[in-house]
N, C-alpha and C positions, 0 to 999 in steps of 0.2 A: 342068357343074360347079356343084353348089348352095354350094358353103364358099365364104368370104369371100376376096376376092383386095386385095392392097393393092396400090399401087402402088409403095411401098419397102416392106420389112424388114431394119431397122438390127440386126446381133447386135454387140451391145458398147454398155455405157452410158457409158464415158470419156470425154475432151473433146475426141476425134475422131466417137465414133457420137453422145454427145447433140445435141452441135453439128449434125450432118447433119441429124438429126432433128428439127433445129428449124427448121431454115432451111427444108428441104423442105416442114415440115407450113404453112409461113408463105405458101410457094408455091402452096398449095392441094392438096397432094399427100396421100393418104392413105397414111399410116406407123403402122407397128409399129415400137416400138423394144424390144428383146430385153434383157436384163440379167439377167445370173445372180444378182446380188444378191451379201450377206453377205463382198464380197472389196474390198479398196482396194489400190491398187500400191503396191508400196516406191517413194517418191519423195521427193524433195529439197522439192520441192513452191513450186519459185522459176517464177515468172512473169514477165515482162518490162514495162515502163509500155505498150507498143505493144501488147501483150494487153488488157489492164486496159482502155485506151482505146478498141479494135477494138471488143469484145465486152462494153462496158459491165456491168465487174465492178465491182460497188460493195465500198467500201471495207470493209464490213464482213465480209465475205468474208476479209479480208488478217489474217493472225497476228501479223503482224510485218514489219516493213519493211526489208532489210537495205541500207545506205547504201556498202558495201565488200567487197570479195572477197580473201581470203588466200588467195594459189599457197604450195605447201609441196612443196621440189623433193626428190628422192633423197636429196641432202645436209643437208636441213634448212636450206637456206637458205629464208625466209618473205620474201616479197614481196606488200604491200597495194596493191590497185587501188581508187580509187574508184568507185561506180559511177555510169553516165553518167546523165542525166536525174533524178540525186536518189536512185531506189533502185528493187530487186527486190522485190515484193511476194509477199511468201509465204505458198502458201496449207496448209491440211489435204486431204489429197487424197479421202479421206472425207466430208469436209462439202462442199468445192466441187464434186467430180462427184454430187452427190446434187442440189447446186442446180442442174447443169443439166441435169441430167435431167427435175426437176421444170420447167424452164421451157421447157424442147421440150413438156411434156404441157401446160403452160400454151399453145404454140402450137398444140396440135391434135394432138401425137402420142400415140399411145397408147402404153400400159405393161404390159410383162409381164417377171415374174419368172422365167425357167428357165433353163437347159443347155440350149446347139444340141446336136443330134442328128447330124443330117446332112440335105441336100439333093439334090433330084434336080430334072433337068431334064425339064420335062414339058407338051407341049405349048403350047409357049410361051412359058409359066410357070416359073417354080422352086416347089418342094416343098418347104419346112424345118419338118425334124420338131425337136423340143425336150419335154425333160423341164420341169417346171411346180411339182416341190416344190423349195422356196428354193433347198438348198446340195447337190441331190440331185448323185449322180456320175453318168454315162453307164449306163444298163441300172437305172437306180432310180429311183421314180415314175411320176407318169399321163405318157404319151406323149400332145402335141398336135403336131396339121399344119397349118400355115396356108401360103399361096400370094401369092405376088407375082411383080409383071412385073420388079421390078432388085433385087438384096439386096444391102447394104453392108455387107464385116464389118472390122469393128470392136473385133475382138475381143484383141488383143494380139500379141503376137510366138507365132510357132507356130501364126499363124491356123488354129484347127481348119474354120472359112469357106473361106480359100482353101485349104486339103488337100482339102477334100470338093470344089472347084470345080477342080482341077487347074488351079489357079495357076501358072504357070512358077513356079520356084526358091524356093517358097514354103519347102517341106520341106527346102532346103538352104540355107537364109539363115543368114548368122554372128551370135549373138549370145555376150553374156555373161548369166552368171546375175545379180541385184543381191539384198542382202538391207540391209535397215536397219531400225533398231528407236526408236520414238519413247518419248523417255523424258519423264517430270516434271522441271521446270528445278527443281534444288536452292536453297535460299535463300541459301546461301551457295554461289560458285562461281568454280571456279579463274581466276587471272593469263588463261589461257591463252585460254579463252571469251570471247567480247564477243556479244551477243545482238541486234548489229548487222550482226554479220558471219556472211559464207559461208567457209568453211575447205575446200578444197579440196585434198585429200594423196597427192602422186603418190609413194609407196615400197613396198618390196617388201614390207613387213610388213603392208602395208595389204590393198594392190592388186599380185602379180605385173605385171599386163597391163591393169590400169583405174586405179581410182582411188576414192580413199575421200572421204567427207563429211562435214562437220558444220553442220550450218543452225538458223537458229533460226526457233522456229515459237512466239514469244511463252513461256507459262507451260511451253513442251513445244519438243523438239528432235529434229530427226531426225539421227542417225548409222547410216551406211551405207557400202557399197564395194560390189563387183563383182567379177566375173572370168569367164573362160572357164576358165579350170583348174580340174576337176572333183574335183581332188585337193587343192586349196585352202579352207580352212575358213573361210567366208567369217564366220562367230560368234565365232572366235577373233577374226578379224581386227576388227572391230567392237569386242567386248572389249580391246582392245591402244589402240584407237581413244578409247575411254571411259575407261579408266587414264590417257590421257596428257594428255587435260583434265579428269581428278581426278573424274570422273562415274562410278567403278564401282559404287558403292554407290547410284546415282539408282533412283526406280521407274520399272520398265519397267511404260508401258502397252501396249504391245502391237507385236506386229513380223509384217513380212511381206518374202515373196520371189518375185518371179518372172524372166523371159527377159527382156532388155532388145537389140534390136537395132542392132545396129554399122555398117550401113545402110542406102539404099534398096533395095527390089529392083529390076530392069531391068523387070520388067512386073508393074504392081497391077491386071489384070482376068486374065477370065478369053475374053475377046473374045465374050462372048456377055451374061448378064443379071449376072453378081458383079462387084464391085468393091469393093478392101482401102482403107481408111484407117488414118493416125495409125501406131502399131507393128505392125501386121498388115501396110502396106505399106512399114515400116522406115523410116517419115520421123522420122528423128532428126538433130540435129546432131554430126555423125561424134566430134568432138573431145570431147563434153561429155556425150553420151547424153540430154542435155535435149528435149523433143519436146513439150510442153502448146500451147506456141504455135502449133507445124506440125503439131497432131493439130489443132486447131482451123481452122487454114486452109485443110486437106485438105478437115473437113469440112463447114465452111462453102462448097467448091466443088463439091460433088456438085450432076451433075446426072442424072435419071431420063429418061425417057420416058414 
């Protein structure tokens, strides 16, 4: 075989595959790390001090610092927590997975933009083919093949990684859908906002079966909810969400959605060279859907061969 063999290829650049990618390439290990590019997760984008300190995220990095957290129960009863160790540091989730992705290639990993394809097992080896133009969908663009001894995917809830590796329960793991939309902080802004605070809203108009959000992210705020009810409009709900802290008419800059998993799976390999991290392997906090910390520690724990 003349083509290039790595020793990892990481598909997925969030802060379960960059993190792998960096630690490994630190190890000496040659790594590809895969990223489709041009997509950032709907996220709340709160981080914990024990992140921040782990993984020497500089301060600048942080949008805003939230010092307290509001429960908002069915009844509208509002209950303020403070938060422990001074505060949650909240990041853009756009800008802080791009800086670590950038600092695993700072480590020695290399970078490429495309769509996983699929993988095949092959003497030895794995085989992952992947499209190579930016935002191309599956069946569009130059098809490339590159070969590795262990690939870690990394690539979100509905790992199309562990499908193509016949992951146990990969295909049948529970998530909800999440959608949230990061608006412009208005100059003037309702009683009800504090740009300190995380707002967390467990009611039906919100969230059937999750739960909705409001965070602040400095000049910009993320508002969001979730559900598994496919018959539930998660825009509306959002909207309902924006009226009631007087934000309907803010500018939206930009909104996104995808699967958010509700939990572990029972097994993240495939007993042979693949292995899932971060929401690929459902490492999330059951209660909260939060997971930047334990996408991080996952895969800060990879180890190859």
């Amino acid at each position: 075989m003349t083509q290039e063999i790595y020793d990892v290829v990481v598909v997925g650049g969030g802060p379960a595959g960059s993190t792998a990618a960096e630690k490994l390439a630190e190890k000496g290990k040659k790594v590809l790390l895969l990223d489709r590019g041009g997509r950032v997760k709907p996220c709340g984008g709160a981080i914990p001090p024990r992140l921040i300190k782990d993984y020497k995220i500089p301060d600048s990095l942080l949008v805003a610092k939230a010092t307290s957290a509001r429960m908002i129960s069915p009844k509208n009863k509002k209950v303020d927590i403070p938060i422990e160790n001074g505060f949650v540091g909240m990041v853009d989730r756009g800008t802080f997975d791009e800086w670590l992705r950038q600092r695993a290639q700072a480590a020695g990993a290399i970078r490429e933009v495309g769509n996983f394809s699929e993988l095949k097992e092959l003497d030895g080896l794995v085989e992952i083919s992947y499209r190579v133009r930016g935002k191309a969908q599956i069946g569009e663009g130059e098809l490339k093949k590159v070969y590795a001894r262990s690939v870690i995917g990394a690539d979100g809830a509905k790992s199309g990684v562990g499908r193509a590796a016949g992951v146990a329960g990969c295909a049948e793991a529970n998530y909800v859908f999440a959608y949230h939309e990061i608006l412009r902080k208005p100059e003037k802004t309702s009683i009800d906002y504090d740009a300190s605070r995380c707002d967390v809203i467990y009611q039906q108009q919100v969230s059937p079966d999750f739960y909705g959000w409001v965070f602040p992210h400095g000049d910009t705020l993320s508002i969001g909810t979730g559900s598994a009810d496919k018959g539930f409009s998660l825009r509306n709900a959002v909207g309902h969400l924006r009226a009631q802290i007087g934000f309907e008419n803010a500018e939206l800059i930009r909104h996104e959605g995808a699967p958010l998993p509700m939990k572990p799976l029972k097994r993240w390999d495939n007993g042979k060279h693949v292995v899932l991290a971060g929401d690929a392997a459902g490492v999330v906090a059951p209660s909260s859907g939060e997971g930047i910390y334990y996408a991080m520690l996952v895969g800060s724990s990879q180890q190859v061969r």
